[in-house]
KEKETI-947266 format. One line per field, with one value per residue: x, y, z of N, C-alpha, C in turn; chain. Coordinates in steps of 0.001 Angstrom, whole numbers. Layout:
KEKETI-947266
nX <- c(X:...) $
nY <- c(Y:...) $
nZ <- c(Z:...) $
caX <- c(X:...) $
caY <- c(Y:...) $
caZ <- c(Z:...) $
cX <- c(X:...) $
cY <- c(Y:...) $
cZ <- c(Z:...) $
kette <- c(A:...) $
This chain:
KEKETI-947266
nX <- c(-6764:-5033:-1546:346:4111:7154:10231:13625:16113:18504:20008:21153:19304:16875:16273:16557:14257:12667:13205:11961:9006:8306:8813:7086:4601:3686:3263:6271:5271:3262:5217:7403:5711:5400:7534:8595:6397:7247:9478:9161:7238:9442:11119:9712:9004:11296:11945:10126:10727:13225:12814:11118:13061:14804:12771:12388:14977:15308:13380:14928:14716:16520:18048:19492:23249:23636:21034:22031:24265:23616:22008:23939:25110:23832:23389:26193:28479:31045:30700:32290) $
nY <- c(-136040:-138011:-140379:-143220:-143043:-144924:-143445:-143659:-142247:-141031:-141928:-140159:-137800:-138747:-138942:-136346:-135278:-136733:-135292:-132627:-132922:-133541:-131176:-129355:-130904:-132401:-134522:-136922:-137640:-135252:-133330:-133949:-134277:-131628:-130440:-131659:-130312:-127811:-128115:-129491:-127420:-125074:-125577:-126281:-123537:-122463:-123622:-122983:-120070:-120308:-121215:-119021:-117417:-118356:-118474:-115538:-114670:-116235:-114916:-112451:-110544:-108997:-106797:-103698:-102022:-99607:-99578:-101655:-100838:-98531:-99345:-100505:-98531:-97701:-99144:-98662:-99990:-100448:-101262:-101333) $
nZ <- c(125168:126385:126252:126869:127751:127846:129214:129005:131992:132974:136483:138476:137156:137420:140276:141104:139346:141028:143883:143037:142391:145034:146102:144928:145090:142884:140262:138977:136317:135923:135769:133762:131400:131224:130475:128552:126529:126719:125442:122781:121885:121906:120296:117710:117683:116957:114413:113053:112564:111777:109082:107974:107985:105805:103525:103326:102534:100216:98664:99005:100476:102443:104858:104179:104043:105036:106634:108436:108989:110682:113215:114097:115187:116620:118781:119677:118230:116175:112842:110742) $
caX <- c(-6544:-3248:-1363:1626:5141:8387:11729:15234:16621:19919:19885:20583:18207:15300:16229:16336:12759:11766:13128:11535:7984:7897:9294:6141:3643:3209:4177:7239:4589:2958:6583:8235:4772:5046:8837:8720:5721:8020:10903:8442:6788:9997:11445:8757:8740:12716:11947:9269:11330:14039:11338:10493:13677:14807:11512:12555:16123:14952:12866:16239:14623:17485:18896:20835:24092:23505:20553:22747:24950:22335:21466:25049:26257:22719:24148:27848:29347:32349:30508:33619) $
caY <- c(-137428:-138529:-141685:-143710:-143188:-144857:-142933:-144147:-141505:-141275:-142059:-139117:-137239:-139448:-138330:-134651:-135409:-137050:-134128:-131468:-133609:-133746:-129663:-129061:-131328:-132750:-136042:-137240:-137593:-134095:-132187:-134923:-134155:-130216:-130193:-132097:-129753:-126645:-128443:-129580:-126051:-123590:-126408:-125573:-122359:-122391:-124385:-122045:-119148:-120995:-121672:-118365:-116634:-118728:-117396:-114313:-114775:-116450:-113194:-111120:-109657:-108882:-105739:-102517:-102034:-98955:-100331:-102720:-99850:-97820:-100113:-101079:-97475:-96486:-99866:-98332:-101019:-100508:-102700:-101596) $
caZ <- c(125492:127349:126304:128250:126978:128641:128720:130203:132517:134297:138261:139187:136762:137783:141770:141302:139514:142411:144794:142673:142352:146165:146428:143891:145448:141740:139739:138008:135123:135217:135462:132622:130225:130917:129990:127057:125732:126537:125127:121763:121130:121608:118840:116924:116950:116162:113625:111840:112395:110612:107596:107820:106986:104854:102635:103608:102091:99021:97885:98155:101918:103324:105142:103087:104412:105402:107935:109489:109954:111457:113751:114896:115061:117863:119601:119920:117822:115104:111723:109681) $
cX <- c(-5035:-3272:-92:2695:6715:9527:12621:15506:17906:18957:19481:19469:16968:15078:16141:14672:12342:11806:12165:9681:7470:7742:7652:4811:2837:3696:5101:6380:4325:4584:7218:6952:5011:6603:9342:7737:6499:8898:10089:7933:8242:10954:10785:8720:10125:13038:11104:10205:12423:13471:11628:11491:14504:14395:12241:14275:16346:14257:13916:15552:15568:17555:19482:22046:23861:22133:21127:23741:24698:22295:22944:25458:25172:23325:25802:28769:29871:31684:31762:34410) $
cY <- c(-137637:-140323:-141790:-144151:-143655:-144269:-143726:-142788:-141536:-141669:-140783:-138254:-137552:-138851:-137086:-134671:-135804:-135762:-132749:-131444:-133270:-131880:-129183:-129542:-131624:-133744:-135807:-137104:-136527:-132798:-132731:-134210:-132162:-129789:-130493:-131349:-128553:-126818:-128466:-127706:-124703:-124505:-125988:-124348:-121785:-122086:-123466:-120900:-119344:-120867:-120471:-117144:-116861:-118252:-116187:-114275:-115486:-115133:-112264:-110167:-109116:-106945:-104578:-102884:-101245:-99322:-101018:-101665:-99069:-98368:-100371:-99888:-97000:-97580:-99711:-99260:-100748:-101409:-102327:-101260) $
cZ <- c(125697:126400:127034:126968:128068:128304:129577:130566:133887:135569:138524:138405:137177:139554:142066:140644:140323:143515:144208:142162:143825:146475:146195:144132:143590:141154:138845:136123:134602:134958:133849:131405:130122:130536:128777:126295:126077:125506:123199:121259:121447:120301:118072:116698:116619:114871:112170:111070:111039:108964:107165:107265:105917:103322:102302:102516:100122:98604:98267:99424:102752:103692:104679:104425:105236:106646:108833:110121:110943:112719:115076:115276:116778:118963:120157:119068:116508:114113:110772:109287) $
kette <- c(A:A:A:A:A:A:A:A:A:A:A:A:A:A:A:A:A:A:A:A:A:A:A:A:A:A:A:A:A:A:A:A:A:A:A:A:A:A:A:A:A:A:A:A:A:A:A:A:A:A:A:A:A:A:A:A:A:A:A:A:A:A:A:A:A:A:A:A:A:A:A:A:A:A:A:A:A:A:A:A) $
């Protein structure tokens, strides 16, 4: 189920949606609803991630030294 939400949008932002509506043969509505659910779920899954090592950092998960070195030394990179 769809409902109706108004936004404000610059000039020109609202005119490059219009040029890229017409390019697309699709509405200001369905591009605006499929940008804000990209924009909503890679937030989300930021957002978990975030959560998630957090967790991860509270139980003492972390890294050895020696891994990180590992890691940086097969990448060519100087850790110290």
């Amino acid at each position: 189920m769809s409902t109706t939400m108004t936004i404000r949008l610059e000039g020109d932002l609202k005119d490059r949606l219009d040029q890229l509506a017409g390019a697309t043969s699709r509405s200001r509505s369905f591009l605006a609803a499929e940008a804000i659910r990209d924009f909503v779920e890679l937030n989300e899954w930021q957002i978990q991630e975030i959560h998630d090592a957090i967790k991860e950092a509270d139980n003492g998960d972390f890294a050895t030294d020696k891994a990180v070195c590992k890691t940086l030394d097969k990448w060519g990179v100087n850790a110290g």
